[in-house]
C-alpha positions in Angstrom: -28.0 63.7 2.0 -24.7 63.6 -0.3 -25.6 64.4 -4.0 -23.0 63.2 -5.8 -21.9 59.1 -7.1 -18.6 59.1 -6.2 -17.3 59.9 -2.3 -15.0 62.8 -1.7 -11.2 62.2 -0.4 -9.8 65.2 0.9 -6.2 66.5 -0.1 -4.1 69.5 -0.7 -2.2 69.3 -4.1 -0.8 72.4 -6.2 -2.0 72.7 -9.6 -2.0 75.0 -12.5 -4.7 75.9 -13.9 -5.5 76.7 -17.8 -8.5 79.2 -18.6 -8.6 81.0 -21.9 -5.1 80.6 -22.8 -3.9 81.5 -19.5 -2.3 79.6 -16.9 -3.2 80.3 -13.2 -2.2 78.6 -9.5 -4.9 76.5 -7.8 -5.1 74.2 -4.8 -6.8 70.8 -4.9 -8.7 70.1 -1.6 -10.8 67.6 -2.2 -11.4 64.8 -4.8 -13.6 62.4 -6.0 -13.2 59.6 -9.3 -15.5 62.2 -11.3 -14.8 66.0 -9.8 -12.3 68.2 -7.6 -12.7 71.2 -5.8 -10.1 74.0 -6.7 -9.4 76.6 -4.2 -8.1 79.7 -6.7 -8.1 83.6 -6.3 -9.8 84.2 -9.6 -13.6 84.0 -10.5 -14.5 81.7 -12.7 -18.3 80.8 -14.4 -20.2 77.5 -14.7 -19.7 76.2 -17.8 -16.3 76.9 -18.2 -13.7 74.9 -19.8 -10.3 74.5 -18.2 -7.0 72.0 -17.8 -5.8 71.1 -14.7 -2.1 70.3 -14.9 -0.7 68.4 -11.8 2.1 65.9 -10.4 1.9 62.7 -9.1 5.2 61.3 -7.8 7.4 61.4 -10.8 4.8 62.0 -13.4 2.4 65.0 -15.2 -0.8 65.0 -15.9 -3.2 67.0 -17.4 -7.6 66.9 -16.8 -9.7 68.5 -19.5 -13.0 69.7 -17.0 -15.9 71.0 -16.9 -16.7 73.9 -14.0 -19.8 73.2 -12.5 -20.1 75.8 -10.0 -18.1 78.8 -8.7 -18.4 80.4 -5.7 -17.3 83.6 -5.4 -16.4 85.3 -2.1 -15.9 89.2 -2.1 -12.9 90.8 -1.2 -13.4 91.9 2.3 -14.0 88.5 3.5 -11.3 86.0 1.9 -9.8 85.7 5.3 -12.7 84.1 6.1 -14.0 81.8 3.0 -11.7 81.3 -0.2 -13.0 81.6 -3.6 -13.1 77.8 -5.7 -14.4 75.8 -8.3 -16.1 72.4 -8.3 -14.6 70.8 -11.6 -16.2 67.8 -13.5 -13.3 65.6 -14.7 -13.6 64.6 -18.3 -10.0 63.2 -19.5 -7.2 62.5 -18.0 -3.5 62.0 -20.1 -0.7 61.8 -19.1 2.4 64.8 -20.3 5.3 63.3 -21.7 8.2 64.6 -20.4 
């Protein structure tokens, strides 16, 4: 049974990621109108804030979010399972260029 409101769209969109002042690569794989799911190397912890800065077409955008839940693979066995967050989205604006 699916938990969450909104249904889940898969995609694959590059993102950067803003945690504690520090900018980091991500990889959107799926999406939904109130969360994402972030692929990323680092390890991250629930409650979490970050920005997710990404492109559509021509334009920027930034998401102020909330992580919900990490999970953490070790080391040995991220050829098998990649470390992510799932992201509640709070705000959306738009980056003037």
């Amino acid at each position: 049974m699916e938990r969450r409101q909104n249904a889940r769209r898969n995609c694959r969109q590059m993102i950067k990621l803003v945690a504690g002042g520090k900018e980091h690569s991500g990889i959107i794989t799926n999406a939904s109108k109130q969360g994402l799911y972030i692929q990323t190397s680092l390890p991250f912890k629930a409650g979490e804030m970050v920005e997710v800065i990404f492109e559509s077409g021509t334009r920027r955008y930034r998401t102020r979010a909330q992580i919900r839940w990490s999970k953490n693979v070790p080391l040995r066995y991220h050829s098998l399972a990649k470390r992510g967050i799932g992201v509640l989205t709070l705000e959306t604006t738009e980056i003037s260029t």
